[in-house]
N, C-alpha and C positions, 0 to 999 in steps of 0.2 A: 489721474493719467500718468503712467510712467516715460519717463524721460526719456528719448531718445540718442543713444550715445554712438558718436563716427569712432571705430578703433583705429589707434594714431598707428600708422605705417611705420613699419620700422626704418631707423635711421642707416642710412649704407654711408660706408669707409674704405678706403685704398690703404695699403700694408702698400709699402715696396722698403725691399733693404737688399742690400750688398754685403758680403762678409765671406771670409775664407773658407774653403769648400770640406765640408766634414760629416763626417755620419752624425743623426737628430736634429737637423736645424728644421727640417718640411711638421719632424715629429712635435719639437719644441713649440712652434708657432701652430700650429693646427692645436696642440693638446693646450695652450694659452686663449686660445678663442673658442673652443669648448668652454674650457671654466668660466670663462667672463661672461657666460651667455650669448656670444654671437655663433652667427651660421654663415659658414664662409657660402660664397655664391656662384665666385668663380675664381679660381687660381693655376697660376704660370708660375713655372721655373726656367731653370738653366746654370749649369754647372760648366763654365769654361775650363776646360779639363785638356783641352787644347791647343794652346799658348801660356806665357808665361804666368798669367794671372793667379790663374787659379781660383777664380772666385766663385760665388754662386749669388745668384740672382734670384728677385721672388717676386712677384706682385699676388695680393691676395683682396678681392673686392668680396668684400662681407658685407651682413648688416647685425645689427642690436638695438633692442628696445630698453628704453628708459628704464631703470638712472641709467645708466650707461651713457658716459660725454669723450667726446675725443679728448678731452686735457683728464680725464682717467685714464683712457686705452693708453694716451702718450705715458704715463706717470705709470702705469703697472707694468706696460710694456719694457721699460726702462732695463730692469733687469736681466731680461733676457738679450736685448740687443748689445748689453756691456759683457754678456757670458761668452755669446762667438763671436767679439769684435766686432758688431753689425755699424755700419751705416743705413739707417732706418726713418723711416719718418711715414704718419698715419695722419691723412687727409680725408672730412666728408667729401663723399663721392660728388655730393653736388653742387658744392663751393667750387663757382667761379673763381678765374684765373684771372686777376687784374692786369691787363696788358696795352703798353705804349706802341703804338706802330709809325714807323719811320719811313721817308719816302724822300724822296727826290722829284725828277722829271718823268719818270714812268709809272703810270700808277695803273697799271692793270691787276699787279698781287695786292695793293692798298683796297679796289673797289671789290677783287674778291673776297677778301677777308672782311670789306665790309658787310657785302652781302650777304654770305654766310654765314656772318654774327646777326644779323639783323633778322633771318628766320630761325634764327635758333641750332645751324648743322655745327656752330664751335659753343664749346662750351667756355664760355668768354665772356668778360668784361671789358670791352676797348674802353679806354678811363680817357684817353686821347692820341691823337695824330700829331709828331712832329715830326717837321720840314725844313730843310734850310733853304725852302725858296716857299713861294703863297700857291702857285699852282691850283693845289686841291683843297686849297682852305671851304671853295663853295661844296665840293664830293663832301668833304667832311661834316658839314655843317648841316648838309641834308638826313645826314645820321642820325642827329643828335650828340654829334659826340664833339668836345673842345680842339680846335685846333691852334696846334702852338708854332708859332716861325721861329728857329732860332739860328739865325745865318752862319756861315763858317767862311773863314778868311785863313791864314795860313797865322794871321798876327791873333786870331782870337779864336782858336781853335783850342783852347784850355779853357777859355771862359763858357764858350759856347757847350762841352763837355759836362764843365763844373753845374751849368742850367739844368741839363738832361738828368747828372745824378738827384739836383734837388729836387725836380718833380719825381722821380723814383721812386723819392724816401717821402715826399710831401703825399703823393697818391698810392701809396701804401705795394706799388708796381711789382707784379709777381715774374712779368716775362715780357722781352724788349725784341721786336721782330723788325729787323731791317726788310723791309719788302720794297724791294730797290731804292736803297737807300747808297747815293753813293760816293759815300764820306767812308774814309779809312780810321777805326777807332784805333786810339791812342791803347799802347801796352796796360799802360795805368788804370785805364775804362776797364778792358779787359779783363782785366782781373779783379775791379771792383765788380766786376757784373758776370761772373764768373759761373759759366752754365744756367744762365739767365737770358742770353743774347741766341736769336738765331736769324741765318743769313739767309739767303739765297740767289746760288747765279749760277749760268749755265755750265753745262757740263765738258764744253772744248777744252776750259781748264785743264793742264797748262798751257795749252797750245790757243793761236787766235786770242790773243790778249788784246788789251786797251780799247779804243774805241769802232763801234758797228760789228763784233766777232759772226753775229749769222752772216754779214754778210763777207769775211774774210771765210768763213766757212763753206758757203757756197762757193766761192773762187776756188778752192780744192776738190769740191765735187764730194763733201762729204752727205752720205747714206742716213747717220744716225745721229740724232740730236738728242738733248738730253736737260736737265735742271736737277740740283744737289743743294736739299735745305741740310743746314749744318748748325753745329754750334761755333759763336766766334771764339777765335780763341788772338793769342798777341801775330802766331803764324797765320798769314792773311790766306783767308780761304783756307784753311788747310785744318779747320774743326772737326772736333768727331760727325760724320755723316748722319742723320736721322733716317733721310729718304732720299730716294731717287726717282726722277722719272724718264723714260724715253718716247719715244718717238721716231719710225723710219720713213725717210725722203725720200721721191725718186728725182730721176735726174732732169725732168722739167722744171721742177721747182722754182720759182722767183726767187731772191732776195727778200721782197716783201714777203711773198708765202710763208718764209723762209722764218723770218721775225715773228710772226703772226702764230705760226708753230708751237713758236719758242715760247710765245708768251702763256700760252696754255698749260705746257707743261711747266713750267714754274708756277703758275696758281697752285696746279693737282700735288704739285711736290712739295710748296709750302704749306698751304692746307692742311695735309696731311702731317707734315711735321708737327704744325702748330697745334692740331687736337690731339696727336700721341702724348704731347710735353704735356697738354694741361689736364689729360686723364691720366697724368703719374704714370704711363707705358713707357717710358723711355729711362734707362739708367745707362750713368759714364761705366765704360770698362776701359779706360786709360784712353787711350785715342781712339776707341772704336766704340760705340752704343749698342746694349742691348734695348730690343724696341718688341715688345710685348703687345703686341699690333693686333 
């Protein structure tokens, strides 16, 4: 009797790199994934050819069958991303994104993202949830996933930083999502976690600041609401943009309506942030992101 044999699917790969804009780089990297034996599947570009950049942008989802391993494509690739300056990096397509999510007192983005991870719409690992209050320790726990309290005081607000970085490095953490979280990170964070972090909060920014903004916003009789997932940077709120969302109001609106609104669209806008970033569609172009959507 002869054996029955499953043929193993080929392995798929994300290409994304950055580098200064010049004639062969689409040729170079297409004529490198020929050789190697893979079969690109689907690829983006973009040439900012219209501000001072100047760069050019790629994302390239291929696949290749064995021997072919990503610490080869990394290792052959090598060469070429040092020939046009690239900033480059080549991830399996299907290698989850190990991610810490942070919350406060409002946890409507915490239960959507939990939700979402839990049938499968992000391509995610929530490794854990920390909090500088208990709140949602039971939402959490309903997961499956650990929840961490790490309180913040103004006298232990280095210590309580120094925790968050060591679980980062302790659970190997690819991406830190403040989903109202509403602790101001320290310069220092920032830049140890440096386009690793993303925010999100409403779009009245700058205007309607501190606390209850829907409802300072409806005292103006404002039309259009909004939410803006960002990357953190040390300028508070003021990260490269990933996403946006709106929403128009009319003028019966509650306050509570009003809040209720607002909460949606921050789910749809961090959501979306947070599966562009972990399918490698997002790259920096200085303050602004290219997002390969």
């Amino acid at each position: 009797m002869v054996e029955q044999r499953t043929a193993t699917e080929p392995t798929q790969y994300v290409l994304t790199l950055s580098c200064p804009d010049k004639q062969g780089i689409v040729h170079a990297v297409s004529s490198y994934l020929f050789m190697t034996g893979c079969n690109i599947m689907d690829s983006q570009q973009f040439g900012d050819r219209d501000t001072d950049s100047g760069l050019f942008f790629m994302r390239v989802h291929f696949s290749a069958e064995a021997p072919v391993t990503v610490d080869g494509l990394r290792a052959s690739f090598t060469a070429i991303g040092a020939s046009f300056g690239m900033e480059w990096e080549i991830h399996p397509a299907t290698e989850k994104m190990r991610v810490v999510l942070m919350v406060s007192k409002f946890g409507h983005c915490l239960n959507d993202l939990l939700f979402r991870t839990s049938i499968g719409a992000l391509p995610i690992e929530i490794v854990a949830v920390v909090s500088n209050h208990t709140d949602f320790a039971e939402l959490t726990a309903s997961h499956g996933v650990d929840f961490v309290h790490i309180p913040v005081t103004r006298e232990t607000k280095a210590q309580a930083e120094q925790q968050l970085l060591d679980l980062v490095e302790a659970e190997r953490v690819d991406l830190v999502v403040l989903a109202r979280y509403m602790q101001v990170l320290s310069d220092d964070l920032c830049k140890a976690l440096s386009g690793r972090v993303i925010n999100i909060h409403h779009s009245f920014l700058p205007s309607f600041k501190g606390a209850k903004p829907y409802h300072q916003a409806h005292a103006r009789g404002v039309k259009l609401i909004g939410a803006t997932a960002h990357y953190v940077t040390a300028d508070l709120d003021e990260g490269p943009i990933i996403e946006q969302e709106v929403a128009r109001v009319q003028h019966d609106v509650t306050p509570e309506q009003l809040v209720a609104l607002g909460r949606d669209v921050e789910c749809q806008a961090l959501a979306r942030a947070v599966k562009w970033h972990s399918e490698h569609r997002v790259l920096l172009n200085g303050t602004r992101t290219v997002v390969f959507a």
